[in-house]
C-alpha positions as CSV (number, residue, x, y, z in Angstrom):
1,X,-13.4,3.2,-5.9
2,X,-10.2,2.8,-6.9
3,X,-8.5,3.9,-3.5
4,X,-10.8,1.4,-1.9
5,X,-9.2,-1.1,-3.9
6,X,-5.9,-0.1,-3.1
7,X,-7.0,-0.3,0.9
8,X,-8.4,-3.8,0.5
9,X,-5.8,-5.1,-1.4
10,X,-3.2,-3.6,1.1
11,X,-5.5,-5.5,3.7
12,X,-5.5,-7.9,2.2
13,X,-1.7,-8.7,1.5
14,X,-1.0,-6.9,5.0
15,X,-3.4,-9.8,6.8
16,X,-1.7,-12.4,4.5
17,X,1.5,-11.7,5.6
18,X,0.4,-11.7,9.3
19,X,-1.0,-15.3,8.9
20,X,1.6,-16.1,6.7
21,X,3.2,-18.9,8.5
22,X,-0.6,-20.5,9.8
23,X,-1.4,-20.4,6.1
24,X,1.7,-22.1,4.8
25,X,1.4,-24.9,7.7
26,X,-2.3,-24.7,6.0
27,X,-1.4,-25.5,2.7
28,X,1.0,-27.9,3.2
29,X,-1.8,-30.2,5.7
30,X,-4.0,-29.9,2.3
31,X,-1.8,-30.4,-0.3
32,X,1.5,-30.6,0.4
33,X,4.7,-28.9,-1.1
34,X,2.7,-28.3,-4.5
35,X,0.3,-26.2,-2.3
36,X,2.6,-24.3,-0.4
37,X,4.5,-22.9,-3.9
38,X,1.1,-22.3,-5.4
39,X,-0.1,-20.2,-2.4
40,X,3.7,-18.4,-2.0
41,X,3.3,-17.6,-6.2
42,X,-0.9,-16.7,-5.9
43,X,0.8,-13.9,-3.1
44,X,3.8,-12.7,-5.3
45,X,1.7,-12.1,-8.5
46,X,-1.1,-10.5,-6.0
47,X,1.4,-8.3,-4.5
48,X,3.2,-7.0,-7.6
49,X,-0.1,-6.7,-9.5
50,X,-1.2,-4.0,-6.1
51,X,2.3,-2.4,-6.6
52,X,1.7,-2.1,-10.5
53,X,-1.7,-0.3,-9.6
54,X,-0.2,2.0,-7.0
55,X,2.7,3.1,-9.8
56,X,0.5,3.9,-12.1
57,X,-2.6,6.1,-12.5
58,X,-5.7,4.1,-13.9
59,X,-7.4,5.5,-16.7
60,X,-10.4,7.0,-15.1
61,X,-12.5,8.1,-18.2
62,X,-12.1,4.8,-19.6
63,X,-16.1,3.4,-19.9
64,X,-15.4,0.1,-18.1
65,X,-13.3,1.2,-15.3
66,X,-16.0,1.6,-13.0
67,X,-17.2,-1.6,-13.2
68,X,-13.6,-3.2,-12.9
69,X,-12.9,-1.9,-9.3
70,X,-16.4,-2.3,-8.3
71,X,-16.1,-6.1,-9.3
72,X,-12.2,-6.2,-8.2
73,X,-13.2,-4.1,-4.8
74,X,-16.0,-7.3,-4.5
75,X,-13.6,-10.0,-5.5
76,X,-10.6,-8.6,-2.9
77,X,-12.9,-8.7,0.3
78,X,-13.9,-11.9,-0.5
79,X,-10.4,-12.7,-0.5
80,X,-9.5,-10.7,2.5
81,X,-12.4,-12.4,4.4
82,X,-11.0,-15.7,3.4
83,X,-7.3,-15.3,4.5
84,X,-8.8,-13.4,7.6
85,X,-10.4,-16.8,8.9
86,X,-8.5,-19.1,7.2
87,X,-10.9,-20.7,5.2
88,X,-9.4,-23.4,3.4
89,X,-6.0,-22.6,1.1
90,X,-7.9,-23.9,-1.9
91,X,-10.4,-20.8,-1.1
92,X,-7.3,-18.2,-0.4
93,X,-5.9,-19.9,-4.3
94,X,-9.3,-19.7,-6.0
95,X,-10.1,-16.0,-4.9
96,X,-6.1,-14.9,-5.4
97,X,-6.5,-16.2,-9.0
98,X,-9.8,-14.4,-9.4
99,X,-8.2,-11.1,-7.6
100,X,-5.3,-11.1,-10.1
101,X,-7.0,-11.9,-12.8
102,X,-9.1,-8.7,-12.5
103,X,-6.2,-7.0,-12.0
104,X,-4.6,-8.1,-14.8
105,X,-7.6,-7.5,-17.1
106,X,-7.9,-3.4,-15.4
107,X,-4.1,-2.7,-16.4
108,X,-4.5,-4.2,-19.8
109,X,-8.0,-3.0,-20.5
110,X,-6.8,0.7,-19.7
111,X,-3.6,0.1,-21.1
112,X,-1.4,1.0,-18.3
């Protein structure tokens, strides 16, 4: 699970950086400047909170780690999927905020 994690979220930020430009030009058509920093930030906190998880080695006999990365594992394709097709940038925003909030709540939860 959590190497599947690692590999979407690698996919993820991979495909994101890819479409980078195309996704920028995106943001700015939908909401100008405002949502081109918001989509550069949603990218930087995604990216360091995958480089935080590949650093350190997640609790695995913690009772709710499990059900983190399955949920995260869920959340991150969704994500992939969106940035993959270019969706809309409030999607790629919504599902980066729901990506790193899971993240956030695995590396506290297991206190890493």
């Amino acid at each position: 699970m959590e190497e599947h994690l690692r590999v979407l979220l690698s996919q993820t930020i991979g495909e994101f950086n890819n479409k980078r430009s195309e996704i920028l030009q995106l943001a700015y058509k939908e909401g100008g400047r405002e949502a081109v920093d918001k989509v550069i930030n949603e990218h930087n906190v995604l990216r360091d909170a995958y480089f935080e998880i590949v650093r350190r080695q997640l609790d695995r006999n913690n009772y709710q780690y499990e059900q983190l990365i399955n949920i995260a594992n869920s959340e991150t394709e969704k994500l992939r999927r969106s940035v993959s097709q270019l969706r809309s940038v409030g999607e790629i925003i919504t599902l980066s905020g729901v990506v790193i909030n899971l993240l956030g709540r695995i590396l506290i939860i297991l206190g890493i």
